[in-house]
N, C-alpha and C positions, 0 to 999 in steps of 0.2 A: 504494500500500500504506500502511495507518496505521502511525503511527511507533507503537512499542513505547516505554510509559511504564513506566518502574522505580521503583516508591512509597521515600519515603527511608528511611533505614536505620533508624529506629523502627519503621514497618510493615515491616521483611523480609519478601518471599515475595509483595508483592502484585504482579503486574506484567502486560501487557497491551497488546493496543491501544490507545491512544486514538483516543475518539472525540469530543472536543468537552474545551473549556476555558471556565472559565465563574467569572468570581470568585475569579482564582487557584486553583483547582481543575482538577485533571485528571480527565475523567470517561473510568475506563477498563474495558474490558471483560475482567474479572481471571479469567488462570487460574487460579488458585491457587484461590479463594471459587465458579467457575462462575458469576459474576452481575456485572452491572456495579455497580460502585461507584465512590466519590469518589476521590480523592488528592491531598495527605494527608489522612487522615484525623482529623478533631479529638477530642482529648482528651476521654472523656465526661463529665472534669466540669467541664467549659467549657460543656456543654451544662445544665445542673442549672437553673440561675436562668432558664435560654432556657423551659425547659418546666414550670418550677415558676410563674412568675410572669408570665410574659409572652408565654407562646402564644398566647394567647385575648385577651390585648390588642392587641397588635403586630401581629402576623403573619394571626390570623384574628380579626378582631375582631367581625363581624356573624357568626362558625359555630353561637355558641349560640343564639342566633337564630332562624338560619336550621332548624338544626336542629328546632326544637320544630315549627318553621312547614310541614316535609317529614315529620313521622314519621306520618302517615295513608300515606306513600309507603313509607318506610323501612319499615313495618313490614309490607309487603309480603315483602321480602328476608330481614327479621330470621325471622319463621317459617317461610318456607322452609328457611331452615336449621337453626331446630331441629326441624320436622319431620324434615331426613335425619337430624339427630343421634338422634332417636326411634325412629328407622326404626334405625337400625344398634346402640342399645344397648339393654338389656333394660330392660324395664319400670322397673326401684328403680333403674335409674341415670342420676338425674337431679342429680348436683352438676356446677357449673357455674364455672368462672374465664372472668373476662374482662380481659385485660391489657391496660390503656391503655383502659380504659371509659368517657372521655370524659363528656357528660352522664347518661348512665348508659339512654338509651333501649335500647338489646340488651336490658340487663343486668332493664327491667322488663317488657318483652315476655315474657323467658323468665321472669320469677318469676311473672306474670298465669296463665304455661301449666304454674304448677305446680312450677318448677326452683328447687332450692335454687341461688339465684346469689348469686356474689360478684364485686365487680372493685376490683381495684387504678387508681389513676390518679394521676399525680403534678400536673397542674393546679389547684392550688388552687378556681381560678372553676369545674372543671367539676365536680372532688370534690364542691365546694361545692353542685351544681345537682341532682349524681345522689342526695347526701345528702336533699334537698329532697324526693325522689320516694320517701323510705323505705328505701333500696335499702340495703345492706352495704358501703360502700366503706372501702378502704383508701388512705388519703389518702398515696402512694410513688411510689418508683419499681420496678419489678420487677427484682431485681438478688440475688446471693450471699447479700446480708444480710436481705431481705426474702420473699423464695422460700419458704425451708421451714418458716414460722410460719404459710400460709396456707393449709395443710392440704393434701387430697387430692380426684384429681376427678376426672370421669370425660370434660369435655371442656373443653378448655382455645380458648378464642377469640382471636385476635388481628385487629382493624381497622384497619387504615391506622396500622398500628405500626412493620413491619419496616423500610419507607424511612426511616425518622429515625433507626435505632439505630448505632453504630460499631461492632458485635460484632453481626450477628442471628443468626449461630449462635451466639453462646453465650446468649442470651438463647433460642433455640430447645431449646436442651437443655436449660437448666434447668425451659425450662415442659414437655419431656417427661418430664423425672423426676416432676413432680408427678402425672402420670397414670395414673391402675390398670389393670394389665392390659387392652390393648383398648381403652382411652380413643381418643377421640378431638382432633384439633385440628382449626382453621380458623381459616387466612388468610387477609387481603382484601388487597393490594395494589395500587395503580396497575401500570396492564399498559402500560408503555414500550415505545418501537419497536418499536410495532405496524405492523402492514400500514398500519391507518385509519389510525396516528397521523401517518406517514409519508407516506400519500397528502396528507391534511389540511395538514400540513406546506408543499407542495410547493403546492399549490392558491392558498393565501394569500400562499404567500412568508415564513410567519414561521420567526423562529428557533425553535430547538430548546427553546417555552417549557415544555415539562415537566419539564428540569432546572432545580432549585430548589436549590442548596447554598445554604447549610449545614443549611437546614431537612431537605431530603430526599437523600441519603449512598448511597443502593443506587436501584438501576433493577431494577424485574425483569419477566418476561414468564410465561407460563405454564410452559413448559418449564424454565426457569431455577430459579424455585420449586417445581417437582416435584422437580427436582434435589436441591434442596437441602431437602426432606422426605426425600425417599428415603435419602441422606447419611447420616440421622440416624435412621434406620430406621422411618419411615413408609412405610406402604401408601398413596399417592394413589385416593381411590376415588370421590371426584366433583369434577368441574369445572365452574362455570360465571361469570358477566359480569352486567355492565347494561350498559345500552343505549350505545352507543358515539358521546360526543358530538363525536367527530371527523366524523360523518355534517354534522353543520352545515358545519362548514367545506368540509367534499368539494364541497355543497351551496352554496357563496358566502357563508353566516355567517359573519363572520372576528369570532370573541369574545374573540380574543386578548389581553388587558389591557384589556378594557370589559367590567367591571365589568357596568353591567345589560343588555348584550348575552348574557353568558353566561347571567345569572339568567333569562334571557325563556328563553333553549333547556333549560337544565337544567328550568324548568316546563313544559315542552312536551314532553320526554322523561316525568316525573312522570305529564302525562295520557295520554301512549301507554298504560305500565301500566296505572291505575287503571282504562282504560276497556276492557280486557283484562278485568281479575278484573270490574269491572261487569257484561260481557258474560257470567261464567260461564266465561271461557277461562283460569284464571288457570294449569291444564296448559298448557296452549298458549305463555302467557311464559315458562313456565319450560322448557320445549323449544327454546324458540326462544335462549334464553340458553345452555342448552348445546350448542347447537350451531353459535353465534357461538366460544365456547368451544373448541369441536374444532377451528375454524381459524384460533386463536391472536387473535382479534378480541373488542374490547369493552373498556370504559373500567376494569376492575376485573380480577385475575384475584384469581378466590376457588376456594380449593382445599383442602375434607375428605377430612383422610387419618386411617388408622387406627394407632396406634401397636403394631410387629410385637413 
């Protein structure tokens, strides 16, 4: 049985299994929150200088990069999803936040398709990039003080945000207030303890490298993030993934901390798709994505819900 970790008496109420220690971190599977997360949990503004100036230095430092080099790819996913976002809001409502907009590629996808967008990003280097592309950025962080000055929307985005944050629900209710009646949101998250991830795991023999503290704080799966929509009174109404690069590993790849092992698989996942939509099947990936989806499987859980 895992021992029951008790978070210290700053965090009151966070407590759980643990399942893994890593960096002086407890990573536990909190009932309190429904979702795993770190413990202790660090000060947010201990975190400020980490992502204001040196995320994209330190920690990812080939992402913008990499980035520009994959958005023939990326923007495969990026309009699929605001096609649903299209599909579910009426015609005039098309304003757009994106929180933690990174280089700012979403954010010009969906203004190409028409969408008054806007994105907050507290990154200097990436503000800097998405600025570069014309785009509306707010050079912050999303937080109490910067929230209600950035107006009103109809769908609020978040990418590979909620794992970094010490609060994502509060940072999740403030981005549903900003929403009008029926707005939508969408989350991208890393999809942990997974089946693949697990299997993948077990094949290679590595440790448990998709715990990342202090960078990334919460773990979540599909279920765990419905949950924690639902909580805050979203309607979940589509689910779906990418390609699931635990398959390499299941497979005999072991890309675990080799660097251009993983970048050879991650372009090999890139042409699966592309040669998909090439084909005229690009229904076809996205079927196939949700129903990796349906059984908690795939490298991402991304989840449009409608705020009730």
């Amino acid at each position: 049985m895992a021992e029951t970790v008790t978070a210290p008496s700053v965090w009151q109420g966070h407590e759980g299994p643990r399942l893994a220690r890593i960096k002086d971190f407890d990573i536990i599977d909190c009932r309190t929150c429904g979702f795993v997360h770190v413990t202790p949990l660090p000060d947010p503004e201990s975190l400020v200088s980490t992502y204001r100036d040196d995320y994209y230095v330190e920690e990812k430092p080939t992402f913008l990069s990499f980035a520009a080099e994959d958005q023939a790819w990326a923007e495969l996913f990026q309009n699929d999803r605001l096609t649903i976002f299209e599909r579910l809001l009426a015609p005039k409502r098309r304003c757009l936040l994106d929180i933690g907009s990174g280089p700012g590629f979403f954010l010009k996808t969906a203004k190409d398709r028409g969408w008054q967008a806007k994105g907050i990003e507290p990154s200097r280097q990436a503000a800097a990039h998405a600025k570069g592309l014309g785009l509306d950025i707010v050079e912050a962080f999303f937080g109490p003080e910067t929230a209600p000055a950035l107006g009103r929307f109809d769908a609020v985005h978040l990418n590979n945000v909620l794992e970094h944050l010490p609060d994502p629900i509060g940072l999740l209710t403030l981005a549903r207030d900003l929403l009008e009646p029926g707005g939508l949101i969408c989350i991208n998250v890393p999809n942990d303890y997974s089946p693949f991830q697990i299997a993948g795991q077990k094949q290679v023999g590595a440790a448990e490298w998709w715990l990342a503290p202090p960078h990334h704080l919460n773990y979540f799966n599909f279920d765990s993030a419905a949950r924690l929509l639902e909580r805050l009174s979203f309607q979940v109404v589509e689910r779906t993934t990418s390609f699931p690069m635990e398959l390499f590993l299941m497979m005999g790849e072991d890309y675990i901390g080799k660097d251009d092992v993983g970048r050879a698989c991650h372009n090999r996942r890139k042409k699966f798709d592309l040669a998909l939509d090439a084909a005229g099947l690009g229904e076809a990936r996205r079927a196939f994505y949700r129903a990796l989806a349906s059984c908690g499987i795939g490298r991402e859980a991304v989840l449009i819900a409608v705020k009730s």
